[in-house]
DRENTOR-322321 format. One record per residue: residue number from 1; x, y, z of N, C-alpha, C in turn. Coordinates in pm, whole numbers. Example, Ala and Ser with C-alpha at 12.3 -4.5 7.8 and 13.67 -1.06 7.14 Angstrom:
REC  nr     nX     nY     nZ    caX    caY    caZ     cX     cY     cZ
REC   1   1319   -569    780   1230   -450    780   1320   -330    780
REC   2   1285   -225    708   1367   -106    714   1290      3    787
***
This chain:
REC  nr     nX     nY     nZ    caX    caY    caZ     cX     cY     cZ
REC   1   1800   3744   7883   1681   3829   7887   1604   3798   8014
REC   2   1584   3842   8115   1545   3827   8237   1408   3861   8232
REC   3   1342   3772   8286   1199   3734   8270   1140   3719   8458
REC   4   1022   3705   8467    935   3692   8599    827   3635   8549
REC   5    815   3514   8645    695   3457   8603    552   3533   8722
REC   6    501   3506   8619    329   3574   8698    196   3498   8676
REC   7    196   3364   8661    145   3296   8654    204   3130   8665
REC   8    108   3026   8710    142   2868   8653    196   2764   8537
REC   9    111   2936   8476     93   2870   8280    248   2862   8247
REC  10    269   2954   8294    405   2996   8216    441   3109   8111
REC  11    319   3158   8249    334   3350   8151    443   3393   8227
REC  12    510   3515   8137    649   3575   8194    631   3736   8154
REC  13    706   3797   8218    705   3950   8174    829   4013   8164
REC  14    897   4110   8097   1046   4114   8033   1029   4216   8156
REC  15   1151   4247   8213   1184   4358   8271   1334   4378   8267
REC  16   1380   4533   8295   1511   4502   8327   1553   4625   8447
REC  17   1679   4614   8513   1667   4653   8627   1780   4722   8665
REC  18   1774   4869   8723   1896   4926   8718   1978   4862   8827
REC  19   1939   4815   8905   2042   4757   9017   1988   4874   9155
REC  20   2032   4800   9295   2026   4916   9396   2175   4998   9344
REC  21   2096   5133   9429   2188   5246   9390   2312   5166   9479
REC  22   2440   5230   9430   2565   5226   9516   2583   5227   9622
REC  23   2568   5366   9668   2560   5443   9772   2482   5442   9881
REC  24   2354   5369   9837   2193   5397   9913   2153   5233   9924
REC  25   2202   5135   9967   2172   5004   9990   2056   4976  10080
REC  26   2082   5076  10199   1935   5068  10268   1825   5135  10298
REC  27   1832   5235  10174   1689   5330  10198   1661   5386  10068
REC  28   1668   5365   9953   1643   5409   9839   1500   5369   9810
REC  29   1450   5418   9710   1316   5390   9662   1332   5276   9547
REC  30   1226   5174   9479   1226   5111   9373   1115   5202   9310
REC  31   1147   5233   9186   1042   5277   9071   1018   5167   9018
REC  32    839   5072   8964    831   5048   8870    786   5083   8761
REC  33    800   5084   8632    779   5197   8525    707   5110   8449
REC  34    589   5142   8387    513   5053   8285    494   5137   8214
REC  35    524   5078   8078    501   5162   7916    375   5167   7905
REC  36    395   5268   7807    196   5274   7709    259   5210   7606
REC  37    130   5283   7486    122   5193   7363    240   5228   7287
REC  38    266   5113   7169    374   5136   7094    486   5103   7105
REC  39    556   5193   7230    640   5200   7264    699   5136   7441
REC  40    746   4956   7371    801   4915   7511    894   4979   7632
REC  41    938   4922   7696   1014   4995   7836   1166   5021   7792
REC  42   1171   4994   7664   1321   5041   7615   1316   5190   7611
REC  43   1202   5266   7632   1179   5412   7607   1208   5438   7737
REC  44   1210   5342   7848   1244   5473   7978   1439   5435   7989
REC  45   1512   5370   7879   1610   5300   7890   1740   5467   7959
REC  46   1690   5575   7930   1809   5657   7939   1779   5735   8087
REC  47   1665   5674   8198   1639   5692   8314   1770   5569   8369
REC  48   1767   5465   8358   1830   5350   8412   1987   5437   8455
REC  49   2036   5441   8401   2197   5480   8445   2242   5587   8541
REC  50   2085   5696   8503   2119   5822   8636   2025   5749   8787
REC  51   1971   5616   8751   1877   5616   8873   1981   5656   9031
REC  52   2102   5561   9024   2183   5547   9147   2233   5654   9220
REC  53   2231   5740   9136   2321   5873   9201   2172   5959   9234
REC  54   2073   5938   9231   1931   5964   9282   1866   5912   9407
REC  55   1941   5787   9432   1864   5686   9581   1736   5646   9519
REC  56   1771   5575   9386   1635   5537   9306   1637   5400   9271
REC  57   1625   5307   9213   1579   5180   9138   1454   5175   9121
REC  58   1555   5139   8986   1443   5177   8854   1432   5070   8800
REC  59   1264   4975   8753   1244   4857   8682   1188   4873   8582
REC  60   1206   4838   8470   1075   4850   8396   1034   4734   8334
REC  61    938   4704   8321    853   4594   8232    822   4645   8100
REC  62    796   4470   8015    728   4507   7884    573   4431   7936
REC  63    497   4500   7883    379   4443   7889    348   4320   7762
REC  64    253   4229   7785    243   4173   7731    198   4153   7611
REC  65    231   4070   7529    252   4084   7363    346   4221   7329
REC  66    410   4250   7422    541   4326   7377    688   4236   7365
REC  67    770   4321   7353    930   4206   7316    976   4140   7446
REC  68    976   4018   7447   1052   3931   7609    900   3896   7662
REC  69    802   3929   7627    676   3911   7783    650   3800   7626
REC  70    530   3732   7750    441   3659   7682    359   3675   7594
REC  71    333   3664   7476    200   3707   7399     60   3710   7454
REC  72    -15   3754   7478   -193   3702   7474   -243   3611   7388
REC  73   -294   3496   7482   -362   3406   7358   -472   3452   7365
REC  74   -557   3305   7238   -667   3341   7182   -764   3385   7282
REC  75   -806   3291   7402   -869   3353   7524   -883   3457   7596
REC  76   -737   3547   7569   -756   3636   7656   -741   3700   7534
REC  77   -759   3701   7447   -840   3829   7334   -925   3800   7299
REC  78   -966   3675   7331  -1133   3681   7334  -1208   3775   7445
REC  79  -1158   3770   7513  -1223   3846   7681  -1172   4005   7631
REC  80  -1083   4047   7565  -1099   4190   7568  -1159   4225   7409
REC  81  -1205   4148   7348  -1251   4208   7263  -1458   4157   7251
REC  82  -1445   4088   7364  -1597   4045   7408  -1738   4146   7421
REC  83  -1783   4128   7324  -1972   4233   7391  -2001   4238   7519
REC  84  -1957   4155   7604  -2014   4154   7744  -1926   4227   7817
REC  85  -1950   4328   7878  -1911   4442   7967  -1806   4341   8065
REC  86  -1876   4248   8153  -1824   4144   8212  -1679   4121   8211
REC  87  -1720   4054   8077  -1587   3937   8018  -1458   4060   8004
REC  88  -1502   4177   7937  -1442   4310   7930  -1348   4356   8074
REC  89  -1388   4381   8171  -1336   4389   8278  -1289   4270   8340
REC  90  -1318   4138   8284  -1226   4036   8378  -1103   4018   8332
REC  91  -1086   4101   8205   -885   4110   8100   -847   4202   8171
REC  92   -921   4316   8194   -813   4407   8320   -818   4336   8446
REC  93   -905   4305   8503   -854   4221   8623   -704   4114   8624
REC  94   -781   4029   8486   -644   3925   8446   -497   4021   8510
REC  95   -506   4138   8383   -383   4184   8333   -367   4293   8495
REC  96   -414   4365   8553   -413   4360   8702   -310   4217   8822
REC  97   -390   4101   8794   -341   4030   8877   -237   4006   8849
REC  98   -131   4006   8710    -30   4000   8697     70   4062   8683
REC  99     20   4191   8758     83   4304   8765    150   4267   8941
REC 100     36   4239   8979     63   4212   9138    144   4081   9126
REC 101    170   3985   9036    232   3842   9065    393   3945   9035
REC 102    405   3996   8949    538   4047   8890    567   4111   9007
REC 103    495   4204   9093    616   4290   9211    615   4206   9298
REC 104    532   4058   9333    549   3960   9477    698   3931   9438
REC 105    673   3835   9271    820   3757   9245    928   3887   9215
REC 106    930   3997   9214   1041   4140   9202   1062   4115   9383
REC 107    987   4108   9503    995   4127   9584   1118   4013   9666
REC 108   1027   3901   9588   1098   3781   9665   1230   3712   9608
REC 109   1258   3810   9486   1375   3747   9449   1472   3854   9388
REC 110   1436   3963   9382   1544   4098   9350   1580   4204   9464
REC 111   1535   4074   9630   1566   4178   9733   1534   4308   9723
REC 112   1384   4326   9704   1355   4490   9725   1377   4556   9823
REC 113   1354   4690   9854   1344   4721   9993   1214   4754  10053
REC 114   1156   4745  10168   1051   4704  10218   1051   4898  10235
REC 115    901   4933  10324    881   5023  10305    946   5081  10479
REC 116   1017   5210  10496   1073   5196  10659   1013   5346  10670
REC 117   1052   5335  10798   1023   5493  10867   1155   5535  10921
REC 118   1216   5619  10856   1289   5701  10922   1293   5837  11032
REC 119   1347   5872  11123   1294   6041  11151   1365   6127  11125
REC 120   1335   6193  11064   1445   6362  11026   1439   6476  11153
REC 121   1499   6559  11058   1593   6637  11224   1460   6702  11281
REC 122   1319   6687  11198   1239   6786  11259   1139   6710  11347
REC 123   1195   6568  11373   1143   6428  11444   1032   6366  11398
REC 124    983   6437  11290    854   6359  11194    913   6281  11147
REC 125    849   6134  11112    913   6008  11067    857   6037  10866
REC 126    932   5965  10817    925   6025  10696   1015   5878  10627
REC 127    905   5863  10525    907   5725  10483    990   5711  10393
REC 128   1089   5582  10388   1193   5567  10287   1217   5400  10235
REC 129   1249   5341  10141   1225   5250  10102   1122   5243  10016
REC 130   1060   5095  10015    964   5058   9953    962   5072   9800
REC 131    847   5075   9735    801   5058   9560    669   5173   9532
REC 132    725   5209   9395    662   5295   9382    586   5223   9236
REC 133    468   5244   9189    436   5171   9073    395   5281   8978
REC 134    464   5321   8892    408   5425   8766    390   5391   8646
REC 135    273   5446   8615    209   5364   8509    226   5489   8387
REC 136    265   5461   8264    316   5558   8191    189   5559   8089
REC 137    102   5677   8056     17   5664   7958    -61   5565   7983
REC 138   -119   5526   7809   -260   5368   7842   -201   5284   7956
REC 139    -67   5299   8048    -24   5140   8098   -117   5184   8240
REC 140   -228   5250   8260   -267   5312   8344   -389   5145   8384
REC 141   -445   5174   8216   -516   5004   8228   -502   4877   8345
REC 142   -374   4885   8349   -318   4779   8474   -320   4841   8567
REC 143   -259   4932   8648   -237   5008   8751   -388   5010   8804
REC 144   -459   5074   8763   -599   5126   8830   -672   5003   8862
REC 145   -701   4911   8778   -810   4780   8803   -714   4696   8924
REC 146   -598   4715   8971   -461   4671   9054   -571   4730   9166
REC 147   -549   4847   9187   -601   4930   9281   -723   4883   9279
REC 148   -821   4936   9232   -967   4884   9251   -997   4790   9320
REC 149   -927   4668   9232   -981   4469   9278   -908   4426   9341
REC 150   -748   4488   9362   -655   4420   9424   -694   4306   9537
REC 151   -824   4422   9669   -899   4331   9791   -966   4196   9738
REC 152   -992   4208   9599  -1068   4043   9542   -964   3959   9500
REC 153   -900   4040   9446   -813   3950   9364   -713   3857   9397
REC 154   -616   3936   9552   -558   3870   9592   -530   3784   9729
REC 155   -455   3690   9767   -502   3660   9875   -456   3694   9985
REC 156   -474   3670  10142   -443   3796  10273   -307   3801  10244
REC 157   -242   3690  10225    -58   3686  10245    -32   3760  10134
REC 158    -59   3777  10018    -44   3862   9941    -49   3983   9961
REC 159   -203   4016  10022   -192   4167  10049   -105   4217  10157
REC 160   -128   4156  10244     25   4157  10366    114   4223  10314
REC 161    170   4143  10221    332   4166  10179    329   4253  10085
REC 162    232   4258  10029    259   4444   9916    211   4536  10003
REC 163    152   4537  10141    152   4649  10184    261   4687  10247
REC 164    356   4606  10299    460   4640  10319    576   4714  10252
REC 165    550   4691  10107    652   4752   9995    563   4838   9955
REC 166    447   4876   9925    394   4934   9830    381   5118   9905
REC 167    439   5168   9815    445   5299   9898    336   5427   9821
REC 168    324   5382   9698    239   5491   9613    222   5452   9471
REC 169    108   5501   9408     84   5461   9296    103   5585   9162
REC 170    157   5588   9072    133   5724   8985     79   5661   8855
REC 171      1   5770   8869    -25   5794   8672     12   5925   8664
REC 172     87   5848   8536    187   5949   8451    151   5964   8320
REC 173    116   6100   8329     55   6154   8176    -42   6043   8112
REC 174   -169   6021   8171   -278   5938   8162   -349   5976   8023
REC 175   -370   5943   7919   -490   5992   7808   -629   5940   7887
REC 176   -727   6022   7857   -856   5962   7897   -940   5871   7869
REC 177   -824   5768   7762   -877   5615   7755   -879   5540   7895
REC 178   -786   5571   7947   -715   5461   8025   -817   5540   8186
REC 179   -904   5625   8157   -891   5712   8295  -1078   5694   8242
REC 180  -1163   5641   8166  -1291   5653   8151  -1365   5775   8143
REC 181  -1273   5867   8099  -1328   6041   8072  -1372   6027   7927
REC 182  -1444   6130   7892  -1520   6116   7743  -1429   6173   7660
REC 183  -1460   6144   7524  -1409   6189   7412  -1373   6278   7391
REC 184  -1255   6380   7417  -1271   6546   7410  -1273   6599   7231
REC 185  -1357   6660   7220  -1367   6691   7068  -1420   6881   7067
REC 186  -1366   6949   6987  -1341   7085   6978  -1457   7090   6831
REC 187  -1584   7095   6827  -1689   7121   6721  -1637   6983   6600
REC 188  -1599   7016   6529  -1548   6863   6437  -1405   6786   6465
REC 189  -1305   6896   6545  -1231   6847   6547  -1177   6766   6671
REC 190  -1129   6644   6615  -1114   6549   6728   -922   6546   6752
REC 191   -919   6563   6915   -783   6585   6924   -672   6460   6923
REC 192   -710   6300   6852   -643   6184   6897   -683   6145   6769
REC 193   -622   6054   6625   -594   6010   6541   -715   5897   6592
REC 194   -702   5804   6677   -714   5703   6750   -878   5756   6768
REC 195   -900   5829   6821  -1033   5850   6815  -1135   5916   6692
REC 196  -1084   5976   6576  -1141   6049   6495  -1177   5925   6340
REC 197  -1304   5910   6326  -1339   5803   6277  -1292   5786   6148
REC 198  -1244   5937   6076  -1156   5958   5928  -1052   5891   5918
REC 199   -964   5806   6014   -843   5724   6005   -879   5622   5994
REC 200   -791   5555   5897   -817   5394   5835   -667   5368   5938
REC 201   -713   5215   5949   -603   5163   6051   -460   5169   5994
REC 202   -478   5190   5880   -304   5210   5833   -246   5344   5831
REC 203   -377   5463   5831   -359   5606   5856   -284   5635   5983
REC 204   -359   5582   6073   -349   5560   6239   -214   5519   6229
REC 205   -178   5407   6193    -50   5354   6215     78   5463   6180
REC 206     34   5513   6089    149   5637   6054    162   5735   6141
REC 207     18   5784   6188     16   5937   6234     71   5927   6372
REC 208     46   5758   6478     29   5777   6578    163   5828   6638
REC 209    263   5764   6597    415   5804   6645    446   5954   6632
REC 210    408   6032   6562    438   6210   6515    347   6252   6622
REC 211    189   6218   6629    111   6270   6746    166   6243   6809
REC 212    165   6119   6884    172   6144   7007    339   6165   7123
REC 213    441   6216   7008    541   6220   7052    569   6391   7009
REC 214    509   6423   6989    533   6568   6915    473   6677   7044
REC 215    527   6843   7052    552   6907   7128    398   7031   7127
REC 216    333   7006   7188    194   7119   7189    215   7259   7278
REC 217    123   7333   7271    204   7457   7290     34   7509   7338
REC 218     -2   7434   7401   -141   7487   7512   -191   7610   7571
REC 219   -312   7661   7544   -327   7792   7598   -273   7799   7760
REC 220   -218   7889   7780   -231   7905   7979   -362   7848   8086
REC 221   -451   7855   8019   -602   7846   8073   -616   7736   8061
REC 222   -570   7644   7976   -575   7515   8026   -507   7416   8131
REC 223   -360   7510   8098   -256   7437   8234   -317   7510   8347
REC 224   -333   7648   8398   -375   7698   8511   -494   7668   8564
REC 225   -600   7594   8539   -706   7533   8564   -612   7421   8663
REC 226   -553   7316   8615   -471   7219   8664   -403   7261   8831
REC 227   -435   7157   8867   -390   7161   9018   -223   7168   8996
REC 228   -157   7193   9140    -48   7150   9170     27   7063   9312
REC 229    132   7065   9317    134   7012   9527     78   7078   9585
REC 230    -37   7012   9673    -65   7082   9800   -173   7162   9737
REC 231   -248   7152   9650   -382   7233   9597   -457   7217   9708
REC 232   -564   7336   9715   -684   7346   9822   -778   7280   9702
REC 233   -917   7238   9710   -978   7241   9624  -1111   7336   9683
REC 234  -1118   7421   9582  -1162   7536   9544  -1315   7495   9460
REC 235  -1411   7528   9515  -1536   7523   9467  -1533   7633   9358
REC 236  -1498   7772   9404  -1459   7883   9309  -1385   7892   9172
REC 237  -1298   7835   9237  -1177   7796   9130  -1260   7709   8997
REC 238  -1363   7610   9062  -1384   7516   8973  -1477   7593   8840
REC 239  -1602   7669   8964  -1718   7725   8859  -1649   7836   8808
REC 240  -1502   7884   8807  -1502   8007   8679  -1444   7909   8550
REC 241  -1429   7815   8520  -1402   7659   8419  -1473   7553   8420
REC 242  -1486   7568   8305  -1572   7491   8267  -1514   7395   8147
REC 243  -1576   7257   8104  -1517   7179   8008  -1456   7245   7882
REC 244  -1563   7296   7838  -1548   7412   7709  -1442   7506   7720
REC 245  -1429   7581   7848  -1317   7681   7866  -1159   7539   7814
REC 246  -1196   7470   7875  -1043   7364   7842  -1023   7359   7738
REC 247  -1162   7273   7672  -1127   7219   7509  -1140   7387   7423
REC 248  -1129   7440   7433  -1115   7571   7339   -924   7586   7412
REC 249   -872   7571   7491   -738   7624   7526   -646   7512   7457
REC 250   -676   7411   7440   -617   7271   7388   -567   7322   7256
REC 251   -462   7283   7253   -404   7302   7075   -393   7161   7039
REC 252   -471   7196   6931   -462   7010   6840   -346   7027   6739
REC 253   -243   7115   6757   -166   7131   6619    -27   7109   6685
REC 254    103   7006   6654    209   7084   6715    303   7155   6683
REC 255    374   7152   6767    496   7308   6755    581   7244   6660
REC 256    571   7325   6529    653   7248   6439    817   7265   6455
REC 257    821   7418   6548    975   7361   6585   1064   7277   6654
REC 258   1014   7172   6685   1056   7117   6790    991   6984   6757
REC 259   1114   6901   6700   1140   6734   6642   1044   6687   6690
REC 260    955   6581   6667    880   6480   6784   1015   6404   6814
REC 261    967   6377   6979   1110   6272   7028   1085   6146   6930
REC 262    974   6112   6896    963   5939   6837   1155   5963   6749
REC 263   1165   6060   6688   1298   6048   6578   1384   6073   6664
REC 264   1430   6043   6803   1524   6027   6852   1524   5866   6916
REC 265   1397   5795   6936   1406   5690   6985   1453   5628   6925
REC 266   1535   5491   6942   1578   5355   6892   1429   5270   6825
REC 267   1460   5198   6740   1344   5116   6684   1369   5015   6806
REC 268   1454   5001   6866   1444   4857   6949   1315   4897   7113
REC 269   1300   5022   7107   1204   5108   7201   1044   5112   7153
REC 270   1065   5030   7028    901   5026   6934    898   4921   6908
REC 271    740   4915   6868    737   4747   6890    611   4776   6731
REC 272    603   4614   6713    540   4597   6488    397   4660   6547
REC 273    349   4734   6457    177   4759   6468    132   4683   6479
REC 274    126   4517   6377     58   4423   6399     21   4379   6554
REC 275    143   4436   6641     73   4346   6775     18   4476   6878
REC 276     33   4593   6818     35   4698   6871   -142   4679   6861
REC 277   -197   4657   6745   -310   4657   6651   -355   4525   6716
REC 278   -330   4432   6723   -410   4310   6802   -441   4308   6911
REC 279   -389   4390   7053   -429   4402   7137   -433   4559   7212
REC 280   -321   4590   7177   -317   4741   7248   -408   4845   7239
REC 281   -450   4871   7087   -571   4984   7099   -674   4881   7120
REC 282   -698   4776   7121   -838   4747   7127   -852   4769   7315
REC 283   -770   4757   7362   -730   4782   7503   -781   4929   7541
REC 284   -724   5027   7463   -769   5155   7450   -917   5220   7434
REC 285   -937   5115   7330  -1136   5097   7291  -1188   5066   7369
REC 286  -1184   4961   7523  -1268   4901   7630  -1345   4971   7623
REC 287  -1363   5111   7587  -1542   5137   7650  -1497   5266   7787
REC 288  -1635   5323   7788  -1576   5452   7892  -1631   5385   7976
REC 289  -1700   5332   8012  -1786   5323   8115  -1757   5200   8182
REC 290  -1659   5125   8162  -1529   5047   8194  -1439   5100   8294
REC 291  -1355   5178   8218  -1260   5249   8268  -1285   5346   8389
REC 292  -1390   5370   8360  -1477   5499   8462  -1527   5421   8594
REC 293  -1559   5316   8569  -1616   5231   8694  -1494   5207   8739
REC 294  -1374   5159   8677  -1237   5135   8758  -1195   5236   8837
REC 295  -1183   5353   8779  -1124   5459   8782  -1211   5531   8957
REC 296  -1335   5490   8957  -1364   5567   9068  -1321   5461   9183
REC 297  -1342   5328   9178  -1344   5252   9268  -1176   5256   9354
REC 298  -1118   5278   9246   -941   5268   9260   -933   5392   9365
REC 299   -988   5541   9287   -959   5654   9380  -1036   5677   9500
REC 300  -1140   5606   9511  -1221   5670   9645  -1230   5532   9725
REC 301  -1191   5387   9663  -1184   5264   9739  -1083   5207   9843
REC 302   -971   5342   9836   -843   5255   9862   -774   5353   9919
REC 303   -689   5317  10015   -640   5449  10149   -475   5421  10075
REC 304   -476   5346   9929   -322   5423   9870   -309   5585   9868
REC 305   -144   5572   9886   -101   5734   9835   -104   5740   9714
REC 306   -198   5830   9622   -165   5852   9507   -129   5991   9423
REC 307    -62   5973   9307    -12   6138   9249    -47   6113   9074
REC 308    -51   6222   9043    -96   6201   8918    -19   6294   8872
REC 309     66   6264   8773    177   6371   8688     92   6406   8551
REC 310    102   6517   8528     49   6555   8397    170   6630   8356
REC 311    175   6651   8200    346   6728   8136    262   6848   8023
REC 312    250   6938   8084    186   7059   8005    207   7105   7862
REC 313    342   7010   7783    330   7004   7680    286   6897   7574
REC 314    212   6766   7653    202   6695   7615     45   6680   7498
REC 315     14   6559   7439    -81   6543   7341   -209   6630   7447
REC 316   -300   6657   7361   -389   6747   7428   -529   6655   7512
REC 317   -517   6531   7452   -587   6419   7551   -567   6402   7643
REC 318   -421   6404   7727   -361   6367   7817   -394   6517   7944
REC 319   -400   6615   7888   -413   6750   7983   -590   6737   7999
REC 320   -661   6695   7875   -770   6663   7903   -760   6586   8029
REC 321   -734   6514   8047   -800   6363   8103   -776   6410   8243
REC 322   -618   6461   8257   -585   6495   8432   -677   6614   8502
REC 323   -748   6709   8358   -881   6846   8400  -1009   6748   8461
REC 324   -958   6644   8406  -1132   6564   8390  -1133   6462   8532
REC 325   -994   6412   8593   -959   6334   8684  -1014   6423   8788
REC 326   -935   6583   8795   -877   6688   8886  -1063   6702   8964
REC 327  -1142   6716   8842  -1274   6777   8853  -1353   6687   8919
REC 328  -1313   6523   8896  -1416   6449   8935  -1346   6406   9085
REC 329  -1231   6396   9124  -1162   6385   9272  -1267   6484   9354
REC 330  -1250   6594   9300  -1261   6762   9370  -1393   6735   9431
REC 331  -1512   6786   9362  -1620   6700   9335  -1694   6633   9435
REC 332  -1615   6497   9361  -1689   6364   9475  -1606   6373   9612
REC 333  -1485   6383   9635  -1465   6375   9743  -1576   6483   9873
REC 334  -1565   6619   9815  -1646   6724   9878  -1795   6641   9916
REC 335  -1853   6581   9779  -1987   6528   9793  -2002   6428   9921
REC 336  -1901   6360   9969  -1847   6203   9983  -1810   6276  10180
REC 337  -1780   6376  10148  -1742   6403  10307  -1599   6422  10341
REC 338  -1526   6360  10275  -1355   6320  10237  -1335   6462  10264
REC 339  -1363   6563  10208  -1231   6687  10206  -1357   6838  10179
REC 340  -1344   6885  10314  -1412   7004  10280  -1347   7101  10208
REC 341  -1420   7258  10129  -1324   7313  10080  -1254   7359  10113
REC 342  -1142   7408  10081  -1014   7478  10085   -944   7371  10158
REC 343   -920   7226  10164   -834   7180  10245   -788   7091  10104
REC 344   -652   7031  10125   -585   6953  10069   -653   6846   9970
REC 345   -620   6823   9887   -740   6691   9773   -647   6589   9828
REC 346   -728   6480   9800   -660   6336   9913   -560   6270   9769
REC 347   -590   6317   9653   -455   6348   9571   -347   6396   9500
REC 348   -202   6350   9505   -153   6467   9503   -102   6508   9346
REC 349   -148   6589   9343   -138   6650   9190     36   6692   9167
REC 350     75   6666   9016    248   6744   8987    203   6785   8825
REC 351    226   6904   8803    211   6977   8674    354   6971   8633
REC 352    422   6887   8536    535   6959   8459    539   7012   8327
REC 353    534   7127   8389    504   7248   8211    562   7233   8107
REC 354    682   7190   8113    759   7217   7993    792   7092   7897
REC 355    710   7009   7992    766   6874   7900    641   6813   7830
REC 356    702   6754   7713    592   6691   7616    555   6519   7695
REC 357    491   6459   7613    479   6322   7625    626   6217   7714
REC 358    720   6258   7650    833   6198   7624    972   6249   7746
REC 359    889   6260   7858   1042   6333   7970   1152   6235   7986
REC 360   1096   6129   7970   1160   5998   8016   1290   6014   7919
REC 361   1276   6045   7794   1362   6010   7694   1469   6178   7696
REC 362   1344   6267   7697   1416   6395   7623   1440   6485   7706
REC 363   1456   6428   7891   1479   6517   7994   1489   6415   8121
REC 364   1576   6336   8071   1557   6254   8195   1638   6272   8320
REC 365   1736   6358   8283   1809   6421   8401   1704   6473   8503
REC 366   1606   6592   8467   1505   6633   8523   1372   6588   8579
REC 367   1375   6455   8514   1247   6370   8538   1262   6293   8670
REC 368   1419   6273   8667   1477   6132   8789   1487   6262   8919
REC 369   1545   6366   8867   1533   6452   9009   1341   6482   9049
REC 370   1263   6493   8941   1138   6503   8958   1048   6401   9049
REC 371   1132   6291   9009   1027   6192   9109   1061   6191   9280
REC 372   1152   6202   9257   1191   6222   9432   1033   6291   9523
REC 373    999   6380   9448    907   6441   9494    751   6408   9443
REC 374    779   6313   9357    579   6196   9319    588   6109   9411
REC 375    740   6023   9434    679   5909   9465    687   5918   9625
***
């Protein structure tokens, strides 16, 4: 079981690794893939085998208190389950800095490839190599406070050497826990199990796998609001939508024809509630105004390339959260000086319509040709 240490203590993190492609030894990309809740990195397991014939490598991690990583001790669930705002943000920092120890030791000992410049026939140099870091769902938690604090957190030789590999950051199909957007709620009805106060924690435990793996069927007006590559941002565009126009297009119900993937996954791709329930949603609970302070510092602090994938059939939180990202980029950047209108948003947006929560598992042929063009 191949492990990376990311700390002194003798914390470790499970990963496993498709290998460099065959073919592509010196210019392929590395994906790293971080799970959300529930469900460890055995869920991106049916990406691994097409990565090579893509010019891809593909890693994925389990996060911690998942299967192979280290558990969280008492300390560091003391700090995320702490009253003090503080102590609250120094567990994402923690769980941040060991995000960055895992790609130094991926770097220095699984021979990555560094980030190069190539030139194509049209003599623009056009970047190949390097690491891409995608954060799947809640695993957004790590990714963003990475970005934000990374300049505190780590030291010059450190940053040195991930700027050399580090080529772009994604969030992938983000819920608006992990992104500090508010609660989206439609008059009583609340669109997340997880958020609607009528679930007892053993309710939750049942419903969450059917939600959030199950297939929604969204008004148009909510995906067409949504940016795509290469969006202008549109002052116009913005004031004919409004929050309300979204949450009225949101379907909280899903398409009952169409299986949730959870009943195609392996149980070895899920992990016991008990630990799901000890740290993961309380992870989810941090607080908006947490997440929201991360969330701006990451996007307007830091001259990373970033893309944000949203999957137009996915849980209706998740289309929330990327309307709510899309609006506040648009926005502040304009306010900020960054991007007058009609020119390019400094991120790059990918809408995939047809897929639910779950591309990784239930379209991964299409997902591995898809990233070519996120990362």
């Amino acid at each position: 079981m191949p492990t990376a240490p990311v700390d002194r203590e003798g914390t470790v993190l499970y990963y496993k690794d498709s290998g460099r492609p065959r073919n592509h030894q010196r210019d392929y990309t590395t994906v790293i893939l971080i799970h959300g809740t529930y469900y460890n990195g055995a869920a991106f397991q049916n990406l691994l085998p097409l990565a090579s014939d893509h010019n891809i490598r593909i890693i994925t991690l389990n996060q911690r208190d998942y299967t192979g990583s280290t558990p969280l001790n008492d300390l560091e669930l003391a700090k995320l389950t702490s009253e003090d705002p503080g102590e609250r943000l120094q567990y994402l920092k923690d769980r941040a800095k060991e995000l960055a120890a895992f790609v130094i030791w991926l770097i220095q000992n699984e021979n990555l490839l560094p980030i190069q410049a190539q030139t194509g026939d049209s003599g623009a140099g056009q970047a190949q190599g390097g690491v891409s870091i995608m954060g799947w769902s809640s695993a957004n938690h790590q990714i963003l406070p990475l970005l934000a604090y990374g300049s505190d957190l780590l030291t010059s030789e450190e940053r040195t050497l991930l700027g050399r590999y580090l080529r772009s950051y994604v969030m992938y199909d983000a819920p608006h826990y992990a992104t500090g957007m508010p609660v989206p709620k439609r008059g009583d009805t609340y669109f997340s199990p997880i958020d609607d106060p009528s679930f007892k924690p053993s309710q939750l435990f049942e419903a969450f796998p059917l939600w959030v793996s199950s297939y929604y069927s969204h008004s148009p007006d909510a995906l067409n609001a949504l940016p795509v590559p290469d969006s202008a941002w549109s002052p116009e565009r913005r004031a004919s939508v409004n929050d309300n126009d979204i949450l009225q297009a949101l379907s909280a119900e899903p398409d009952k024809s169409i299986a949730p993937t959870t009943f195609r996954i392996p149980a070895e791709a899920t992990e016991s509630f008990e630990a799901v329930g000890r740290s993961h949603i309380p992870v989810l609970l941090l607080g908006e105004s947490t997440y929201h302070k991360v969330l701006e510092r990451a996007l307007f602090g830091t001259a990373a390339s970033d893309a944000i994938v949203s999957c137009g059939r996915s849980i209706p939180i998740c289309v929330w959260s990327a309307w709510k990202v899309y609006d506040l980029i648009g926005s502040r950047s304009i306010d900020r000086g960054a991007v007058d209108a009609g020119t390019k948003l400094p991120v790059r947006f990918h809408l995939w319509r047809e897929f639910n929560h779950f591309p990784h598992w239930d379209h991964p042929e299409q997902l591995i040709r898809s990233l070519a063009e996120v990362v």
